[in-house]
C-alpha positions in Angstrom: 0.0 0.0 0.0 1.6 3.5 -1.3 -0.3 6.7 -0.3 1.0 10.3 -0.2 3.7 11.3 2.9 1.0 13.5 4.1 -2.6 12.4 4.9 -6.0 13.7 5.7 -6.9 13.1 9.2 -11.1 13.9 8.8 -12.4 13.7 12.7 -12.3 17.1 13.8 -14.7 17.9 10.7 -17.3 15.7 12.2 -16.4 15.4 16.6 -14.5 16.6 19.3 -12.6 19.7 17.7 -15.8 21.8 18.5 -18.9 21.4 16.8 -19.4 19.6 13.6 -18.2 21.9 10.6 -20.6 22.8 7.4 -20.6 19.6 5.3 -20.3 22.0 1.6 -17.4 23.3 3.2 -15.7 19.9 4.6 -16.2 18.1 1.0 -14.5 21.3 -0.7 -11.5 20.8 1.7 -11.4 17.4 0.8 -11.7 17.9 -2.7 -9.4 20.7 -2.5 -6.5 17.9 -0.5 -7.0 15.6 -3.5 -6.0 17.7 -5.7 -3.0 19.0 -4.0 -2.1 15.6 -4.1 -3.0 13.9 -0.8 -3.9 10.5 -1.2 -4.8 8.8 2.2 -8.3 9.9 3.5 -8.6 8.7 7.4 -12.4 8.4 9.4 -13.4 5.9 12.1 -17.1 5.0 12.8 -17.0 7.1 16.5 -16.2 9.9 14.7 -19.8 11.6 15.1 -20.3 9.1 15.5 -21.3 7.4 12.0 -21.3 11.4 10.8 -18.1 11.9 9.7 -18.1 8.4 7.1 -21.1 9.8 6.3 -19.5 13.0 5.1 -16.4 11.2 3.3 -18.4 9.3 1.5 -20.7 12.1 -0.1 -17.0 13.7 -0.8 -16.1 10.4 -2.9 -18.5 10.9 -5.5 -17.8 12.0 -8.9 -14.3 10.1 -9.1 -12.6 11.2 -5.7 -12.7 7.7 -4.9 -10.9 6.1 -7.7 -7.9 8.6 -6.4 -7.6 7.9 -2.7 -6.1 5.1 -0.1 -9.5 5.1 2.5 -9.0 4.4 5.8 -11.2 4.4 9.0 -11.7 2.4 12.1 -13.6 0.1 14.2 -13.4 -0.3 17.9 -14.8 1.9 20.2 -18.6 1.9 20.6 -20.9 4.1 22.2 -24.0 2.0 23.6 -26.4 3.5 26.2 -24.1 6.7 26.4 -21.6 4.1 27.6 -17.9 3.8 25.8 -16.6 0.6 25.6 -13.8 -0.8 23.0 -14.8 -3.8 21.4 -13.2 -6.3 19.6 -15.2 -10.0 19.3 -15.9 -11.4 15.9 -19.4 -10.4 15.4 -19.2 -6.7 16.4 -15.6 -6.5 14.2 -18.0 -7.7 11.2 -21.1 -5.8 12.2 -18.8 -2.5 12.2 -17.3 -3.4 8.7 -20.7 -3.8 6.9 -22.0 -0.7 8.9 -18.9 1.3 7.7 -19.3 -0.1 4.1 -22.8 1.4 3.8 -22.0 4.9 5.1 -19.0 5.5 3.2 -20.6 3.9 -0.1 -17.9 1.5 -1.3 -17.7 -2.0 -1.7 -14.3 -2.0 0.2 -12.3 -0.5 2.5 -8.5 0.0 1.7 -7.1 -0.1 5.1 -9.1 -0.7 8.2 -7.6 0.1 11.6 -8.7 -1.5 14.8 -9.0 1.8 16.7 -8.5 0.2 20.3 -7.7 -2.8 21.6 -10.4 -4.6 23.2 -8.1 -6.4 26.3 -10.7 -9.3 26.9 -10.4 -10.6 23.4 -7.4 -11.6 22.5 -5.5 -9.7 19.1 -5.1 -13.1 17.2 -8.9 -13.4 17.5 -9.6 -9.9 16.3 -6.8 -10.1 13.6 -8.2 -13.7 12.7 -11.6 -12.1 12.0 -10.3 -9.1 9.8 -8.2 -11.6 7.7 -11.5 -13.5 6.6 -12.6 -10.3 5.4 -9.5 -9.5 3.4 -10.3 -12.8 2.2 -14.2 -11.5 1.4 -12.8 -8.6 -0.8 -14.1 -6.3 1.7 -11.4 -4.6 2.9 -7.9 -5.1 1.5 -5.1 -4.0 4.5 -4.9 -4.0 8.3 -4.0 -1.5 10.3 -3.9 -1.3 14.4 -4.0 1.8 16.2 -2.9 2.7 19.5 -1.3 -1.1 20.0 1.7 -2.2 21.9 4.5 -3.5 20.5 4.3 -7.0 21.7 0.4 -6.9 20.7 1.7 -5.6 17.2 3.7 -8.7 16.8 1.3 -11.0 17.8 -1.3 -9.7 15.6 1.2 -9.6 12.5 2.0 -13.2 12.9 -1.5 -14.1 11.9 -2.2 -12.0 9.1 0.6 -8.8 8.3 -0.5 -5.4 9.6 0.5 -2.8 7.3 0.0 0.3 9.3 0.0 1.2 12.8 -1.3 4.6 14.0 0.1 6.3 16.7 0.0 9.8 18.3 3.6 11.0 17.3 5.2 14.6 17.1 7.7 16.8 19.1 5.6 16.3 22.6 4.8 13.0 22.0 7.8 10.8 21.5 7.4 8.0 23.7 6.6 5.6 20.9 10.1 6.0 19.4 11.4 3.6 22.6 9.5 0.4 21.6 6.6 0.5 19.0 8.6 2.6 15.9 11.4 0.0 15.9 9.0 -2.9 15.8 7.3 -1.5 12.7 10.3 -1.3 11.2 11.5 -4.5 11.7 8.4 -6.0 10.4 8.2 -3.3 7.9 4.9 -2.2 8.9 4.3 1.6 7.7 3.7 4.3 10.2 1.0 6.6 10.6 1.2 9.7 12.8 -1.5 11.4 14.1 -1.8 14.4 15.5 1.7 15.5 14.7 1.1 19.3 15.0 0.6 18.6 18.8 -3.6 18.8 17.8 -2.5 22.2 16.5 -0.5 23.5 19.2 2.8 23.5 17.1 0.8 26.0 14.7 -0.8 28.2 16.7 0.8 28.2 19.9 -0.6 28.1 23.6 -3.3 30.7 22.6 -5.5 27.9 20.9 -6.7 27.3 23.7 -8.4 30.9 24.2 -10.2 30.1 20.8 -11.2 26.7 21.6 -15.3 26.4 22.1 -16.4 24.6 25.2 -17.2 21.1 22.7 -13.8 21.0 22.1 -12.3 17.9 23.9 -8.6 19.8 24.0 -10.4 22.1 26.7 -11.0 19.1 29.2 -8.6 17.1 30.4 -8.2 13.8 29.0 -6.8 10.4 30.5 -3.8 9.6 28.4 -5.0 6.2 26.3 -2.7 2.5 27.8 -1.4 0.4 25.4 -1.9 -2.8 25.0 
C-alpha cells in the first residue's frame, strides 16, 4: 500500500474539535486535498459518530474515490451513552458492513482497529479481519494505539501494514519500543496528530479560541497500550 507522505486526518470535521463543521465546506477541503495531491483519506465510525463516514463518503462521489487510499476504524462503541472498546468477531464484522454502507464503497482500503479490546485476545480480532480480506471487503490491516508486543502477535496471523500512533515533538514515547517494531516487520507508520492537535501551529493561545465542545479544553486520561 503507497499513499501520499501527508494524509488527511477527517475527525475534527465531524467530533471533538468543537462542533461539527458545514458539510459543503468539509467536501470542498477534501476535494481541494485531493487535488493537491494527498492520497490517504482517514475516518473511524465514533467519529460523530457514523457522521463523519457519512461525510467522506458524499466527498467520494464524482471520481474522488478512484484517487484515494481510504481508511477508517472500528473499535470503540458508544452504547447507552456508555464507551466501551470492542473487539469479538461479530461486532468486528457488524462495524465493517455498517462502515461499508455509510461510506458507499464496496471495500475498505485499510481498516484500523482503533483500540484494543483487552478481553479478546489480538489473534482473534486479527483472525476475524483476515476473513474479510479474504471477502474482498477490505484489503489491508492496520492497528491503532497497539503495543508493541500486541503488534507482533497480531502480524503473525495475518501482516499489519499500518499502525497509527500519536507522534510529534511532545509525543515521543513511541520511538522507545513501538517505531522499531514497525520497522523491523516493515509495517508503515502513521502519525496522528503531529502538530501537537494544533499547538505546534498556533501556539498556547489555541486554547483561548477553543469552544467549550472541544475535547482539547478538558482534560483527557492519556490512552494505555496494550
Amino acid at each position: 500500500m503507497e499513499v501520499s507522505a501527508q494524509g488527511l486526518g477527517c475527525m475534527g470535521m465531524s467530533a471533538f474539535y468543537g462542533p461539527p463543521k458545514p458539510e459543503h465546506d468539509m467536501v470542498a477541503l477534501i476535494h481541494h486535498a485531493v487535488a493537491a495531491g494527498v492520497t490517504l483519506l482517514d475516518s473511524s465510525d465514533i467519529y460523530g459518530p457514523h457522521t463523519n463516514e457519512i461525510l467522506l463518503g458524499k466527498a467520494l462521489l464524482g471520481g474522488v474515490r478512484e484517487r484515494v487510499e481510504l481508511a477508517t476504524k472500528f473499535g470503540i462503541s458508544f452504547a447507552d451513552g456508555k464507551r466501551e472498546v470492542r473487539g469479538d468477531p461479530a461486532y468486528v464484522r457488524a462495524a465493517c458492513e455498517g462502515s461499508l454502507e455509510r461510506l458507499g464503497v464496496s471495500c475498505i482500503d485499510l481498516y484500523y482497529q482503533h483500540r484494543v479490546d483487552t478481553r479478546v485476545p489480538i489473534e482473534v480480532t486479527v483472525g476475524e479481519l483476515k476473513k474479510l480480506v479474504e471477502e474482498g471487503k477490505i484489503k489491508y490491516i492496520g492497528l491503532s494505539e497497539a503495543s508493541a508486543s500486541t503488534i507482533r502477535r497480531a502480524h503473525a496471523v495475518h501482516p499489519i501494514t499500518a499502525v497509527q500512533m500519536e507522534w510529534s515533538l511532545w509525543s515521543r514515547d513511541v520511538e522507545e519500543d513501538i517505531i522499531p517494531t514497525c520497522r523491523e516487520l516493515g509495517i508503515g507508520i502513521v502519525a496522528y496528530s503531529p502538530l501537537g492537535r494544533g499547538f505546534f501551529s498556533k501556539g498556547a493561545k489555541l486554547v483561548d479560541s477553543l469552544s467549550d465542545q472541544d475535547f482539547r479544553k478538558v482534560p483527557q486520561q492519556l490512552p494505555c497500550l496494550h
